[in-house]
N, CA, C and O of each residue as an XYZ file, in Angstrom:
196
protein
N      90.042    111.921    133.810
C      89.657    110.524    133.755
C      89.055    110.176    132.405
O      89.131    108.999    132.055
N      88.574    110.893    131.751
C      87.559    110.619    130.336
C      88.882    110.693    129.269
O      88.759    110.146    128.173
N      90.061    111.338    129.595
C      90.790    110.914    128.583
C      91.055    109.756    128.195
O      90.970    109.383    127.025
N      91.488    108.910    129.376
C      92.269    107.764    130.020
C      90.876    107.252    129.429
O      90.939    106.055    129.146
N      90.192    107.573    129.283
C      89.096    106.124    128.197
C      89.361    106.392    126.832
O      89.898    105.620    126.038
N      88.891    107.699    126.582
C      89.449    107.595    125.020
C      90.761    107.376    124.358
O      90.899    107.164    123.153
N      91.725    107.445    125.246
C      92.986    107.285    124.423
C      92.969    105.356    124.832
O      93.804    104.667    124.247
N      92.208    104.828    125.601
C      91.952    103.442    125.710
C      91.612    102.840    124.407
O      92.141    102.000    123.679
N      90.297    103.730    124.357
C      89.199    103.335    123.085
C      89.792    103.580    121.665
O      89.372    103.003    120.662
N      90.677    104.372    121.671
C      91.722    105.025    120.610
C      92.627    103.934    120.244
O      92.758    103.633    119.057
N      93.393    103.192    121.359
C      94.658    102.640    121.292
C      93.932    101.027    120.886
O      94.681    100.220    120.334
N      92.277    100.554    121.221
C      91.867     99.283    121.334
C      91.675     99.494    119.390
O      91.901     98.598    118.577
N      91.243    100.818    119.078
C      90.737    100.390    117.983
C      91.650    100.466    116.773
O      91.348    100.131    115.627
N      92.924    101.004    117.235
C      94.244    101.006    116.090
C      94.745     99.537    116.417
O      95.257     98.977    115.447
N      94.703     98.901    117.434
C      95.065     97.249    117.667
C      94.039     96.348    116.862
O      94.321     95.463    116.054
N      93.060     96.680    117.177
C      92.035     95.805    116.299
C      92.477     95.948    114.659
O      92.662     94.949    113.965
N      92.607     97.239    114.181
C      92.529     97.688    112.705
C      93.835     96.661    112.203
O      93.847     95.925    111.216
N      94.859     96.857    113.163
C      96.204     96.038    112.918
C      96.022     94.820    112.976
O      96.680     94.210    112.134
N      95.318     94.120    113.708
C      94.910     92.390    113.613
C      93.850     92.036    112.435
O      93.881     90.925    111.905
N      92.824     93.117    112.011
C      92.389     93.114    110.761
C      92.688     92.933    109.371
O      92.269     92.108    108.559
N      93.540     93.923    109.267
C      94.714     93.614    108.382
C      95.965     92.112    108.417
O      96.196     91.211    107.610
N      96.350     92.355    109.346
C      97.263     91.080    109.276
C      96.457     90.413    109.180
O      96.701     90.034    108.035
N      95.176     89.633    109.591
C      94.263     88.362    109.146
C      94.346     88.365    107.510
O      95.002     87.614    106.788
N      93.425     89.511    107.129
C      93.635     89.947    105.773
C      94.311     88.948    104.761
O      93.943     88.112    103.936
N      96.004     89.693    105.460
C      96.824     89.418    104.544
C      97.292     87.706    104.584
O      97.686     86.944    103.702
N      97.061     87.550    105.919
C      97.383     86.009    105.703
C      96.312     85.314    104.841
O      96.594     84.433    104.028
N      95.051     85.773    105.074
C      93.987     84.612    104.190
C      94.136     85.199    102.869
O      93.649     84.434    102.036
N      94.469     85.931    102.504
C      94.841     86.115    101.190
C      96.000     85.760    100.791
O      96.403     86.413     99.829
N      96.922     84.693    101.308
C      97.984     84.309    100.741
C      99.171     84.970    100.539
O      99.984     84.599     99.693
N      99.352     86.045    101.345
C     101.014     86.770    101.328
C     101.872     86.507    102.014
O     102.905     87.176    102.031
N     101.630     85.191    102.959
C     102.955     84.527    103.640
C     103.052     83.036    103.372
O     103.308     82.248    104.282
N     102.797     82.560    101.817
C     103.210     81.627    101.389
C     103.692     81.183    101.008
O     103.838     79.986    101.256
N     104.211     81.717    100.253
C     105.772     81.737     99.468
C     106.706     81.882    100.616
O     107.042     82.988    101.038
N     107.152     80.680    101.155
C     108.385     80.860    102.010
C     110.237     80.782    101.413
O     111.262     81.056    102.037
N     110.041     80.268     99.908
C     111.076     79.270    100.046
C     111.845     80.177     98.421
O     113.072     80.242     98.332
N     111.037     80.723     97.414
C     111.272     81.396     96.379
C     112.009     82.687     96.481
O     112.940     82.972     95.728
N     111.632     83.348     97.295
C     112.408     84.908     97.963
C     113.806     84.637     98.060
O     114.445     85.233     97.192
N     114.564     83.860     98.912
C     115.731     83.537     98.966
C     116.517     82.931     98.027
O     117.547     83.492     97.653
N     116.124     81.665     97.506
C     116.770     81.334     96.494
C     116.479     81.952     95.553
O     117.333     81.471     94.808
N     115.889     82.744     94.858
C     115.596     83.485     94.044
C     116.922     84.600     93.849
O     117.479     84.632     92.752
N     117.390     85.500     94.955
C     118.654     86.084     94.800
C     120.020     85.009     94.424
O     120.999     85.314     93.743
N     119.753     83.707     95.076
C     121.118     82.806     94.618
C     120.890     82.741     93.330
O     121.771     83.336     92.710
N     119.808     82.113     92.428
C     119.939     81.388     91.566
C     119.618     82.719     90.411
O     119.053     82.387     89.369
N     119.978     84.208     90.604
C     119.833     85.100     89.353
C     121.168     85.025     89.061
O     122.182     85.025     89.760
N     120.866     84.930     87.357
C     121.928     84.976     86.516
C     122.347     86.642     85.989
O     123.410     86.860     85.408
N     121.699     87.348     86.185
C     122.597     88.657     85.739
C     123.233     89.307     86.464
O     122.773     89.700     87.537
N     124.639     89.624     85.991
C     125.207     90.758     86.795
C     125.614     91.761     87.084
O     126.222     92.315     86.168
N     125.544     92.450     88.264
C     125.523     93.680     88.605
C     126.574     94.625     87.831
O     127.724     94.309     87.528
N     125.922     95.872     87.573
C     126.524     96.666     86.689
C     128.236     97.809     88.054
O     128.989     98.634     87.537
């Protein structure tokens, strides 16, 4: 039975660490650029060797 808590307490605190991070990264601005990524491959002018 004492496993079945720690692998609880184990599994709550790798979920938390993961919603930590993703907050993170959103308030720091890494899902703002929606629109440059894509057109960015259309509109390169050099070509592939």
């Amino acid at each position: 039975m004492s496993v079945i808590i720690i692998l609880l307490i184990a599994s709550i605190s790798v979920a938390a660490l993961f919603l930590a991070a993703f907050i993170w990264s959103v308030k720091s601005g890494q899902y703002d650029d929606e629109v440059s990524p894509p057109m960015r491959m259309l509109l390169e002018d050099t070509k592939a060797k």
